[in-house]
N, CA, C and O atoms as a GROMACS GRO file, in nm:
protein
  504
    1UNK      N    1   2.738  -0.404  -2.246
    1UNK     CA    2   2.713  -0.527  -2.319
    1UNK      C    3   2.642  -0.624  -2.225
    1UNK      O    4   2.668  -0.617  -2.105
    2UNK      N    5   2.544  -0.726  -2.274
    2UNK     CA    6   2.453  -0.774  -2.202
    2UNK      C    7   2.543  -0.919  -2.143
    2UNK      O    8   2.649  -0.959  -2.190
    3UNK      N    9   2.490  -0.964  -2.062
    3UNK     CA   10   2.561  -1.085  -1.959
    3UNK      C   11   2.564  -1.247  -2.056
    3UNK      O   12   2.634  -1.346  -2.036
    4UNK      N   13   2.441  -1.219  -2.178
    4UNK     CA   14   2.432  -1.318  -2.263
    4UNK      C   15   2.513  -1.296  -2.350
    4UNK      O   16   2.583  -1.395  -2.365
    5UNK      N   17   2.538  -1.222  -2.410
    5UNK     CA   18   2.655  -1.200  -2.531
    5UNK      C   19   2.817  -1.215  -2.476
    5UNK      O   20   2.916  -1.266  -2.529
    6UNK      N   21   2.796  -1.149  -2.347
    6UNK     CA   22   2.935  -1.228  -2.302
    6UNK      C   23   2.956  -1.366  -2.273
    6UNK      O   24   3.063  -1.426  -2.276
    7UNK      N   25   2.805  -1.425  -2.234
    7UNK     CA   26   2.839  -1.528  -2.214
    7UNK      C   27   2.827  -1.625  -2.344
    7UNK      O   28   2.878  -1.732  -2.309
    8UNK      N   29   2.795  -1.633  -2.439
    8UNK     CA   30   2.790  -1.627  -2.600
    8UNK      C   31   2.936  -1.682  -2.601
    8UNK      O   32   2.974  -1.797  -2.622
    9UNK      N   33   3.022  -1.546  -2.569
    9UNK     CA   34   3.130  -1.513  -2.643
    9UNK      C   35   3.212  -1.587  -2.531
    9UNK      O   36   3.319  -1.597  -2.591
   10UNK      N   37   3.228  -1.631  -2.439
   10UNK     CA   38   3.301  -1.727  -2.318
   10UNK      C   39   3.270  -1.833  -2.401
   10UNK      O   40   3.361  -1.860  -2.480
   11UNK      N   41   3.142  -1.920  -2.408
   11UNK     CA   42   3.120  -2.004  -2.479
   11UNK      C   43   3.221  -2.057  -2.628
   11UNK      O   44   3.270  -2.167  -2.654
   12UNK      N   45   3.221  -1.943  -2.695
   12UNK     CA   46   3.287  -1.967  -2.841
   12UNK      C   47   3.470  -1.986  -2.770
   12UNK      O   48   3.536  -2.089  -2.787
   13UNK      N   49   3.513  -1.882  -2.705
   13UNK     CA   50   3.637  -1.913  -2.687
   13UNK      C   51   3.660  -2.098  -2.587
   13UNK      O   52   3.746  -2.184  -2.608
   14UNK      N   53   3.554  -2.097  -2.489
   14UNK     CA   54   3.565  -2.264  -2.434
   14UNK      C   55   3.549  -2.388  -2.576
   14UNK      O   56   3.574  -2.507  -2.556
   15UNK      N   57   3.524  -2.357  -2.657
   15UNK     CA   58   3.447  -2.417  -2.756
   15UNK      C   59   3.610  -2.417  -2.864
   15UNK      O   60   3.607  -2.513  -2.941
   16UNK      N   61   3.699  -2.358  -2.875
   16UNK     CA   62   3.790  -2.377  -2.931
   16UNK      C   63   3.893  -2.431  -2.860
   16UNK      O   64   3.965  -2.513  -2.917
   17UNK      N   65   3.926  -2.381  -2.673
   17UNK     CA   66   3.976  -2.473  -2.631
   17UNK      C   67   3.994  -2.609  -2.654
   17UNK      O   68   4.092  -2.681  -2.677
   18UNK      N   69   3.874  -2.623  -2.641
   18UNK     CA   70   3.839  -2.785  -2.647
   18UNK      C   71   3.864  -2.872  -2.791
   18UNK      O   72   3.889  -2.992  -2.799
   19UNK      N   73   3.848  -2.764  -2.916
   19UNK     CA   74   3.913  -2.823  -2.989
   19UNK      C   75   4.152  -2.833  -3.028
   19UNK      O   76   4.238  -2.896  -3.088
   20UNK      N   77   4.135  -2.745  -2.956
   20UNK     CA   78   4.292  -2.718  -2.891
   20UNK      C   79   4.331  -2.838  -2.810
   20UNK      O   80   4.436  -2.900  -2.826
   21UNK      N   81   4.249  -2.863  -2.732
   21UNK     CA   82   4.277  -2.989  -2.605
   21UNK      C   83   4.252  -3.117  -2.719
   21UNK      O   84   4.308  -3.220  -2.679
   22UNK      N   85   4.178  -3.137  -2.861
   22UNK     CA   86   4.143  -3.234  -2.866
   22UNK      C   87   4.042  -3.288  -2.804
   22UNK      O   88   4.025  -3.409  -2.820
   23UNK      N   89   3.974  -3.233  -2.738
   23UNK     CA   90   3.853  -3.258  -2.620
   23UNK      C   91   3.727  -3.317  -2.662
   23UNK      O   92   3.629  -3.260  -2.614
   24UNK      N   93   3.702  -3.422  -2.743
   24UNK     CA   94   3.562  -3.478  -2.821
   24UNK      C   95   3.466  -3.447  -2.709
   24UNK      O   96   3.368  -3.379  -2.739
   25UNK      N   97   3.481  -3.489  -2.577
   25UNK     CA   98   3.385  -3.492  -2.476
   25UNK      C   99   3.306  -3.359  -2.495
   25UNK      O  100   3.189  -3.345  -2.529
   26UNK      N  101   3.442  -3.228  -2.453
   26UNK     CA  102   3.372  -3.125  -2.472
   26UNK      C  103   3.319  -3.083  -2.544
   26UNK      O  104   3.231  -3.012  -2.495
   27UNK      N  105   3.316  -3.084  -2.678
   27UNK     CA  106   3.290  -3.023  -2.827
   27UNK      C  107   3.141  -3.064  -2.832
   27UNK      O  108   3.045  -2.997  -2.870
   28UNK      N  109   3.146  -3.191  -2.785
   28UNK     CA  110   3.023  -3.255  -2.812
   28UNK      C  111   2.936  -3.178  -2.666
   28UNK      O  112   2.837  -3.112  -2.700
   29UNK      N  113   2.958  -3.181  -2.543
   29UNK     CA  114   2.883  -3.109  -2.452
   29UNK      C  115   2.822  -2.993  -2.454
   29UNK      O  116   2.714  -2.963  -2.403
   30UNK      N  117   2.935  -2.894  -2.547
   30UNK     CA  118   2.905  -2.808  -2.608
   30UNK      C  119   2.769  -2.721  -2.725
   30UNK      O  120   2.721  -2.611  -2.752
   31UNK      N  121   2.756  -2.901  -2.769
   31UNK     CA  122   2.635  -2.856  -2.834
   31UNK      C  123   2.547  -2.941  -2.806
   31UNK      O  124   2.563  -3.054  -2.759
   32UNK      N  125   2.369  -2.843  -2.858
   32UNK     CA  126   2.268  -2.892  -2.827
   32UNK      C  127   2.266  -3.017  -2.933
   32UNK      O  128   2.328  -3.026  -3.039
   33UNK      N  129   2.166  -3.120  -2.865
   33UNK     CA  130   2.138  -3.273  -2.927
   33UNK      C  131   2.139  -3.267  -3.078
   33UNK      O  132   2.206  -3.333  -3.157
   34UNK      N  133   2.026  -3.146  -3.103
   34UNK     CA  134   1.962  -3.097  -3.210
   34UNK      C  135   2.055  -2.984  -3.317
   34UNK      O  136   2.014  -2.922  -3.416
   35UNK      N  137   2.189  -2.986  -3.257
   35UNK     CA  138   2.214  -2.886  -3.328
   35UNK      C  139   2.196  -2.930  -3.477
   35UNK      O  140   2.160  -3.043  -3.507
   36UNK      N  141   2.225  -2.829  -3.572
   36UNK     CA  142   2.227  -2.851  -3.790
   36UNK      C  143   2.405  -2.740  -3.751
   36UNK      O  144   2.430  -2.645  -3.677
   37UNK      N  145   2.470  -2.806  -3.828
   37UNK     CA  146   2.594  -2.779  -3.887
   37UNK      C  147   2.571  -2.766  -4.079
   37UNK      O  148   2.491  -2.824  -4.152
   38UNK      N  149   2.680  -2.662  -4.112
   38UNK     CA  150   2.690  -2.622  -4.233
   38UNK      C  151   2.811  -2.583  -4.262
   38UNK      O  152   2.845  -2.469  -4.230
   39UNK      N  153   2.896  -2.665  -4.325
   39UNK     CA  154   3.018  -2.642  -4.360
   39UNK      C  155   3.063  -2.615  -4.507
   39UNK      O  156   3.030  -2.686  -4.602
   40UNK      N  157   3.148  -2.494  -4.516
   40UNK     CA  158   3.138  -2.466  -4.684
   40UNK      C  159   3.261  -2.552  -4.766
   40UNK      O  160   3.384  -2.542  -4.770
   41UNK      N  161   3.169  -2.636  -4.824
   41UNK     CA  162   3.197  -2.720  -4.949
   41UNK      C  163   3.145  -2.835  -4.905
   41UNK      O  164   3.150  -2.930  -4.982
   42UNK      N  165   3.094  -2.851  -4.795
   42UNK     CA  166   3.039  -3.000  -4.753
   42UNK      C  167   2.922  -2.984  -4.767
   42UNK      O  168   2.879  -3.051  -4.860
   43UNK      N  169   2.829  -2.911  -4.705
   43UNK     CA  170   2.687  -2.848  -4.710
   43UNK      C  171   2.649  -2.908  -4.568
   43UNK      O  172   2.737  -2.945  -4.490
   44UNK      N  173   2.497  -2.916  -4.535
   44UNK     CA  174   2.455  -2.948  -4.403
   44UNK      C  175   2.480  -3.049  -4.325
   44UNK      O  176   2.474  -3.154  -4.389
   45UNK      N  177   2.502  -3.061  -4.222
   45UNK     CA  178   2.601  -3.212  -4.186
   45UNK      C  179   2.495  -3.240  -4.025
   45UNK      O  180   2.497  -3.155  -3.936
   46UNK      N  181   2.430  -3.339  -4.014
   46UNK     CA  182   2.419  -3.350  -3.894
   46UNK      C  183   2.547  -3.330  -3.799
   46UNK      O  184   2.665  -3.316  -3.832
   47UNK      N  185   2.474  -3.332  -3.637
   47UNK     CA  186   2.529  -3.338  -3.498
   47UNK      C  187   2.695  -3.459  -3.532
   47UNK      O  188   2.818  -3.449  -3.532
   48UNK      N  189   2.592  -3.557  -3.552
   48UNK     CA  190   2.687  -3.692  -3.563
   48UNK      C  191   2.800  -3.697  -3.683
   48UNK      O  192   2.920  -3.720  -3.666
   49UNK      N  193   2.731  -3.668  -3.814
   49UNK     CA  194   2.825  -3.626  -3.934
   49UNK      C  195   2.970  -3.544  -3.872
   49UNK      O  196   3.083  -3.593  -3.867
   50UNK      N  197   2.927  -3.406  -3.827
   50UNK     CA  198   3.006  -3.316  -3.797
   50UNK      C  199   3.135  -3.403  -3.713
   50UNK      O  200   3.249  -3.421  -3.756
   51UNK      N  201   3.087  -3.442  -3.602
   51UNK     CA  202   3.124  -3.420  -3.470
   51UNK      C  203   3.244  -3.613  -3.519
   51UNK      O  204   3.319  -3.681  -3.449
   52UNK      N  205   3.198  -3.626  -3.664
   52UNK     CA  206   3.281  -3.773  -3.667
   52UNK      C  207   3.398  -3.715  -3.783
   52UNK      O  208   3.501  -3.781  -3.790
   53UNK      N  209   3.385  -3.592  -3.874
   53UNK     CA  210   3.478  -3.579  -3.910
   53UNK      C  211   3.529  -3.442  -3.835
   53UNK      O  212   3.584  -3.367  -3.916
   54UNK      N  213   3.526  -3.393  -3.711
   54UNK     CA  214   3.590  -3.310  -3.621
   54UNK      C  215   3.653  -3.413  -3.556
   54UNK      O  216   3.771  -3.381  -3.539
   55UNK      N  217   3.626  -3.543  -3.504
   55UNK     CA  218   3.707  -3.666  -3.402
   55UNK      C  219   3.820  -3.721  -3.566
   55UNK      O  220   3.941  -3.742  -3.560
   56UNK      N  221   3.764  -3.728  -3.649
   56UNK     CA  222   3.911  -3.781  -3.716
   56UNK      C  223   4.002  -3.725  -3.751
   56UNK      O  224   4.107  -3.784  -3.774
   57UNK      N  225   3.986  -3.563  -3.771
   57UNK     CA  226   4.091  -3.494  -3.779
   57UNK      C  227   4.159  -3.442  -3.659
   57UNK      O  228   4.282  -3.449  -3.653
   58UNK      N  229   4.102  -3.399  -3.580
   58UNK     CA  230   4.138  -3.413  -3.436
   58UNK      C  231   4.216  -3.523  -3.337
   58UNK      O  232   4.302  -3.512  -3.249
   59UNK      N  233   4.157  -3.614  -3.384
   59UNK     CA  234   4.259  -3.734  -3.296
   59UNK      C  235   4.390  -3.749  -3.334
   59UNK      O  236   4.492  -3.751  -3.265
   60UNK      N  237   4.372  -3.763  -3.474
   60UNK     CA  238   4.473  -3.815  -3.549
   60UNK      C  239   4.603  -3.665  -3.565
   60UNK      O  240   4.714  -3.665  -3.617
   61UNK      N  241   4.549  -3.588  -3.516
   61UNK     CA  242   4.648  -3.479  -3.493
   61UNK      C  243   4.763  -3.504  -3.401
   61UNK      O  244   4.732  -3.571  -3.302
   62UNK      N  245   4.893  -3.467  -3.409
   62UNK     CA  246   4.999  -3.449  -3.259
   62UNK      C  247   4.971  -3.287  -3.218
   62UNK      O  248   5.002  -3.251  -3.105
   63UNK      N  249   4.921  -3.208  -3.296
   63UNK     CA  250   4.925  -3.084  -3.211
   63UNK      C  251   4.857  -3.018  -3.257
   63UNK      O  252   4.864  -3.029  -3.379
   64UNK      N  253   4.738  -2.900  -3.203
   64UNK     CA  254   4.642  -2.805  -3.261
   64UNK      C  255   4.655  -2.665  -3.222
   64UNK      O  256   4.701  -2.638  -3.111
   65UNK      N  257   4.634  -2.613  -3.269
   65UNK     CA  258   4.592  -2.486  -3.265
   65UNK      C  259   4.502  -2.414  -3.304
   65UNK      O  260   4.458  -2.436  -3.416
   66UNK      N  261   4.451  -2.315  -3.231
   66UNK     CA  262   4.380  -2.235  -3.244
   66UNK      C  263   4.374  -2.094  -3.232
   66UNK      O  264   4.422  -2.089  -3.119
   67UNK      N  265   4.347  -1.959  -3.266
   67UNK     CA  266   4.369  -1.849  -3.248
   67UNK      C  267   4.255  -1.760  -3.290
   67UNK      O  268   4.222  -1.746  -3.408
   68UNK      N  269   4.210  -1.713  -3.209
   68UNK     CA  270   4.038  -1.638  -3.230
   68UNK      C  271   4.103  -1.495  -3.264
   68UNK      O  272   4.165  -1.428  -3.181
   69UNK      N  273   4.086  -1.466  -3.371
   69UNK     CA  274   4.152  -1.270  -3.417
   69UNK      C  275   4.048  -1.188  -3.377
   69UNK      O  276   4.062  -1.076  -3.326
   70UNK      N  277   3.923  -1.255  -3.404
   70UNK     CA  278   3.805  -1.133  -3.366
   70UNK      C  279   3.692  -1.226  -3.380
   70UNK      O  280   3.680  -1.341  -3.422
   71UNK      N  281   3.600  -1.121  -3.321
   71UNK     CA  282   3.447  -1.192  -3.256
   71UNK      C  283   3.355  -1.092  -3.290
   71UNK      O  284   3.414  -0.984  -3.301
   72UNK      N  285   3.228  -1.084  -3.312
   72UNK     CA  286   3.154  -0.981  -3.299
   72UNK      C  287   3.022  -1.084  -3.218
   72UNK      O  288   3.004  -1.199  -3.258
   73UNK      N  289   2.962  -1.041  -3.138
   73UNK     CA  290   2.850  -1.120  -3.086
   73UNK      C  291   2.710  -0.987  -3.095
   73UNK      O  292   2.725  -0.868  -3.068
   74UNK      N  293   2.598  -1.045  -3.135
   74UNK     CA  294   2.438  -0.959  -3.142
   74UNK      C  295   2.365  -1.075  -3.060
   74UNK      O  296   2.383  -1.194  -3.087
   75UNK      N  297   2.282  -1.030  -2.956
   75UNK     CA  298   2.203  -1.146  -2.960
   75UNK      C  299   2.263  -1.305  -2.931
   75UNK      O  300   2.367  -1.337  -2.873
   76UNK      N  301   2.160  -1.393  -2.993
   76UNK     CA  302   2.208  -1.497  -2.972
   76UNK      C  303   2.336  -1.552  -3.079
   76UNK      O  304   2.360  -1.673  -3.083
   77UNK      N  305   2.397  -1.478  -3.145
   77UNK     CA  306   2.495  -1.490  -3.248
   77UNK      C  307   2.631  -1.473  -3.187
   77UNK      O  308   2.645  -1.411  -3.082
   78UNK      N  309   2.732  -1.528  -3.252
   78UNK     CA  310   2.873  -1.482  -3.257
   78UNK      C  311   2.948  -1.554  -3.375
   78UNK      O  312   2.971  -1.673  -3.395
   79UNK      N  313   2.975  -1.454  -3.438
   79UNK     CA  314   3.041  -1.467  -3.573
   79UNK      C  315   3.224  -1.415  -3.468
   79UNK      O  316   3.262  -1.342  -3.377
   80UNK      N  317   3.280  -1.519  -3.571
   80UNK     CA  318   3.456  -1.479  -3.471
   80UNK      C  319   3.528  -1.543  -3.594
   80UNK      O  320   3.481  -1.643  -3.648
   81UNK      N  321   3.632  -1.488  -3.632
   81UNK     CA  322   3.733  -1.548  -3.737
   81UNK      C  323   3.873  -1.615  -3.618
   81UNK      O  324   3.889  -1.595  -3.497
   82UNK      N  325   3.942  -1.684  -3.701
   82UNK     CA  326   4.045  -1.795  -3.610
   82UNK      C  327   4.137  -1.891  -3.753
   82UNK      O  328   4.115  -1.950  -3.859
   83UNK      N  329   4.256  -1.849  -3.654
   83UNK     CA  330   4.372  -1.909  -3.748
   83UNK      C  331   4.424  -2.052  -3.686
   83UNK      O  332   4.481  -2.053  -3.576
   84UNK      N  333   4.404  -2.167  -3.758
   84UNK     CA  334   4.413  -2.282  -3.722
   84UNK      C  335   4.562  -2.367  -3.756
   84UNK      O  336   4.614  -2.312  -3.853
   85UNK      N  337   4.613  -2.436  -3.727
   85UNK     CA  338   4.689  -2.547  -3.752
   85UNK      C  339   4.673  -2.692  -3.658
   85UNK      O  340   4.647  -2.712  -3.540
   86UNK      N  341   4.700  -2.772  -3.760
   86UNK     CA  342   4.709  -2.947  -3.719
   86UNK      C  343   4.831  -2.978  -3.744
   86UNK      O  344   4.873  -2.928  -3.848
   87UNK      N  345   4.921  -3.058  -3.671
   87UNK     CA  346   5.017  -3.100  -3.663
   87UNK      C  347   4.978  -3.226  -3.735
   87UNK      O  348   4.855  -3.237  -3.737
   88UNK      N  349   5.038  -3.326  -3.796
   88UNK     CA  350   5.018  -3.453  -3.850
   88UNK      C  351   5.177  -3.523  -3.865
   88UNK      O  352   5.286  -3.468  -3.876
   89UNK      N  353   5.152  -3.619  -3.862
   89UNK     CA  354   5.319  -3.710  -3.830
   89UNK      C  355   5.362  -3.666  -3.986
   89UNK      O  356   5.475  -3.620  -3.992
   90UNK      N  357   5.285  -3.674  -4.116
   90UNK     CA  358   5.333  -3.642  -4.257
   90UNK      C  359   5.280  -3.486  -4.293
   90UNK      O  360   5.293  -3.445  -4.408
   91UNK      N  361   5.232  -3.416  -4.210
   91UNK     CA  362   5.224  -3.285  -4.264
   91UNK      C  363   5.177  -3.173  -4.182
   91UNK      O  364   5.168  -3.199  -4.062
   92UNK      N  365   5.145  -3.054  -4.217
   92UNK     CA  366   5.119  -2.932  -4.146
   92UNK      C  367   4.982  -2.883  -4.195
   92UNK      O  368   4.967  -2.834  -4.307
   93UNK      N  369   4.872  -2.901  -4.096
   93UNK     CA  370   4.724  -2.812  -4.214
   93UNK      C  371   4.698  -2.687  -4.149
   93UNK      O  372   4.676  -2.664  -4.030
   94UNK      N  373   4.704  -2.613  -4.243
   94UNK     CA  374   4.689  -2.456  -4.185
   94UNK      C  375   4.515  -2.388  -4.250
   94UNK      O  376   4.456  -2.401  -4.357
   95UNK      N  377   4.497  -2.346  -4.174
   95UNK     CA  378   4.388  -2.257  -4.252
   95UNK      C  379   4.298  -2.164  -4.193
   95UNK      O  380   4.274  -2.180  -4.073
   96UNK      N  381   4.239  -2.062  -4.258
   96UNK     CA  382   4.156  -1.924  -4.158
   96UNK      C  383   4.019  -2.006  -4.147
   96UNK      O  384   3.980  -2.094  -4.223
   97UNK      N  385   3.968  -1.964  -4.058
   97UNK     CA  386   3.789  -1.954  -4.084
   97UNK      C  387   3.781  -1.807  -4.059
   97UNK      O  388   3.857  -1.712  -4.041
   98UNK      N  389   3.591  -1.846  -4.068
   98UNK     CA  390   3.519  -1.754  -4.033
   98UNK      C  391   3.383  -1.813  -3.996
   98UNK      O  392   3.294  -1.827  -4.079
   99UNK      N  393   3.370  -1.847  -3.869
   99UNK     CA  394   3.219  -1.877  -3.807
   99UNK      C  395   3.108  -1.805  -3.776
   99UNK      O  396   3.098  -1.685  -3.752
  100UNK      N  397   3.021  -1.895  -3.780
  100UNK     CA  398   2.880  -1.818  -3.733
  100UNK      C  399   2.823  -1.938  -3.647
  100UNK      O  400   2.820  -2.053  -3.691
  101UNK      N  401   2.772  -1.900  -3.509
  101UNK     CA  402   2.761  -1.992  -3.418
  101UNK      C  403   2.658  -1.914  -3.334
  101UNK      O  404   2.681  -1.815  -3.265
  102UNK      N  405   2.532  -1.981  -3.353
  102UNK     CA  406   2.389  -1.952  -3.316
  102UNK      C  407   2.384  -2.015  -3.153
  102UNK      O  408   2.400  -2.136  -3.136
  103UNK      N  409   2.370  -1.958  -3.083
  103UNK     CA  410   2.370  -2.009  -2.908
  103UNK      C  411   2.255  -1.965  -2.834
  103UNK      O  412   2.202  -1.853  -2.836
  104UNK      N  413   2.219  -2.076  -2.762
  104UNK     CA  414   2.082  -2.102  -2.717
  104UNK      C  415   2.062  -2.154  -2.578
  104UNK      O  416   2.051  -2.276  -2.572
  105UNK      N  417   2.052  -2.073  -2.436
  105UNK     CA  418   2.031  -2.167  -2.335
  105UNK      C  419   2.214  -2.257  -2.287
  105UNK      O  420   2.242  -2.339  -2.200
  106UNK      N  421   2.275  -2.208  -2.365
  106UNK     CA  422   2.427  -2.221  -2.303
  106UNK      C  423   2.480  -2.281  -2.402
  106UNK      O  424   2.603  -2.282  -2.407
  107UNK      N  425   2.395  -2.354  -2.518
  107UNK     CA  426   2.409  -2.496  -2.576
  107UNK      C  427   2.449  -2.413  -2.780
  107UNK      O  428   2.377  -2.321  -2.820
  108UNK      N  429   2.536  -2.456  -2.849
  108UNK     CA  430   2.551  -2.432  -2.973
  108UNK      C  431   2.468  -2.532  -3.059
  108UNK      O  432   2.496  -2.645  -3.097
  109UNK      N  433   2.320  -2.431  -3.085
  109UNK     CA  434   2.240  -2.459  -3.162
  109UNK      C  435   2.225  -2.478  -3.311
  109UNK      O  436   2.130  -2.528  -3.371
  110UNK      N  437   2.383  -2.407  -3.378
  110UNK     CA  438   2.363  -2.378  -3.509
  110UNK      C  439   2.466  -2.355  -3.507
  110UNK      O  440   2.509  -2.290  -3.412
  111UNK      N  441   2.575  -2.408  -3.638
  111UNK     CA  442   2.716  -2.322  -3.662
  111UNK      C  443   2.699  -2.352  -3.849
  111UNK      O  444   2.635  -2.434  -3.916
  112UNK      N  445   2.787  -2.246  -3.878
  112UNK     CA  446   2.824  -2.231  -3.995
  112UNK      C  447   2.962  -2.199  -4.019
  112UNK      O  448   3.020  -2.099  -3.978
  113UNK      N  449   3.021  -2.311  -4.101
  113UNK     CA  450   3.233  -2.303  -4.075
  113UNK      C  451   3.241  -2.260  -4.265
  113UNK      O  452   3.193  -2.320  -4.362
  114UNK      N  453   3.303  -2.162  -4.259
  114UNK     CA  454   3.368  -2.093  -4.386
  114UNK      C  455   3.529  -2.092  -4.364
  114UNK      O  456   3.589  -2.048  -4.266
  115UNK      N  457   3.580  -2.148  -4.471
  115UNK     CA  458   3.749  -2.163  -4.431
  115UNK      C  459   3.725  -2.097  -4.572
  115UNK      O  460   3.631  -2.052  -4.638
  116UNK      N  461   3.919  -2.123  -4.589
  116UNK     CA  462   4.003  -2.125  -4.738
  116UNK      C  463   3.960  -2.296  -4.817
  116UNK      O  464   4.028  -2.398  -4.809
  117UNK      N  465   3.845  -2.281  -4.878
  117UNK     CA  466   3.817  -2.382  -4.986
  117UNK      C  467   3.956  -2.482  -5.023
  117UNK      O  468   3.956  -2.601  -4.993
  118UNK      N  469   4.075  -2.416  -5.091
  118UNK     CA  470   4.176  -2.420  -5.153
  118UNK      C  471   4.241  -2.519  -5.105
  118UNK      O  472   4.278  -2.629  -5.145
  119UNK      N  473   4.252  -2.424  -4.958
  119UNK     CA  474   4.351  -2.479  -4.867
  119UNK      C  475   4.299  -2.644  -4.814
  119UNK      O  476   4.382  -2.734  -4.802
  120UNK      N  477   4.148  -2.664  -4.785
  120UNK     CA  478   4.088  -2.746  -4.711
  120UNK      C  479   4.093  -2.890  -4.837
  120UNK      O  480   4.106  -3.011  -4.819
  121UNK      N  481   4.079  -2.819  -4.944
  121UNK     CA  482   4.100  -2.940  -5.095
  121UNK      C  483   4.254  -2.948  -5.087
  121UNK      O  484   4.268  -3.042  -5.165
  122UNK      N  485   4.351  -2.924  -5.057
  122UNK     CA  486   4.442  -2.959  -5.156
  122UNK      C  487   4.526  -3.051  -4.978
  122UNK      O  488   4.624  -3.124  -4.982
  123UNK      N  489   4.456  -3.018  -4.861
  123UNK     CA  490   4.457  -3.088  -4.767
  123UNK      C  491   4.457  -3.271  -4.737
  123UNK      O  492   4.530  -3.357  -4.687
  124UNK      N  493   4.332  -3.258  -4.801
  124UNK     CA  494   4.231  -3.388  -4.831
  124UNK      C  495   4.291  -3.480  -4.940
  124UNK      O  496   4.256  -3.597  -4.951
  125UNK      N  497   4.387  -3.420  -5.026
  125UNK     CA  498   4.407  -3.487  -5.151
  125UNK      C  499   4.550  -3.536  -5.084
  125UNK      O  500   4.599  -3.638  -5.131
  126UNK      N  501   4.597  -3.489  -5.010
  126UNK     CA  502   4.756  -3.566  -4.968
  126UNK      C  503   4.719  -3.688  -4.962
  126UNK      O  504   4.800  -3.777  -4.935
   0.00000   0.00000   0.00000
């Protein structure tokens, strides 16, 4: 396996840390200026869009988690599924993804976040 796909795939696992740590600094270091985000049921979200509703659910968390089940990396790609929870003082948010995260020069150029729809609506409505 080539030294870029591993390093791809180092990337994606530092890249959930940081949302584990709560880490805005990192998340955001993480990606290029220019990145385009695409989240399913939101649709295309700028850098700034993204990265302001990743800081409000994130902050406002007491505890995160994260858990990467699998990865496949080609190229400049890595698609990886991950089982999440947020702690919240009034509740528990649980939910799967499934990403696609385009990497470029070290920097996350492109992501695409597929969760449980269901789960992410009936979240939002508490």
């Amino acid at each position: 396996m080539s030294t870029t796909i591993e390093s791809n795939k180092a990337l994606v696992y530092q890249y959930s840390q940081a949302v584990i740590d709560g880490d805005m600094q990192a998340i955001e270091a993480l990606q290029h200026p220019d990145v385009k985000w695409w989240v399913l049921g939101r649709g295309e979200l700028s850098r700034e869009q993204f990265n302001a509703a990743v800081r409000d659910g994130l902050l406002s968390a007491e505890k995160r988690s994260v858990i990467v089940t699998g990865m496949t990396a080609e190229g400049d790609r890595v698609a990886y599924e991950a089982e999440g929870e947020m702690v919240f003082a009034d509740r528990v948010y649980c939910n799967t993804y499934h990403n696609l995260l385009v990497i470029r020069d070290g920097l996350i150029v492109e992501g695409r976040e597929y969760m449980d729809i269901l789960a992410s609506t009936a979240a939002r409505l508490r």
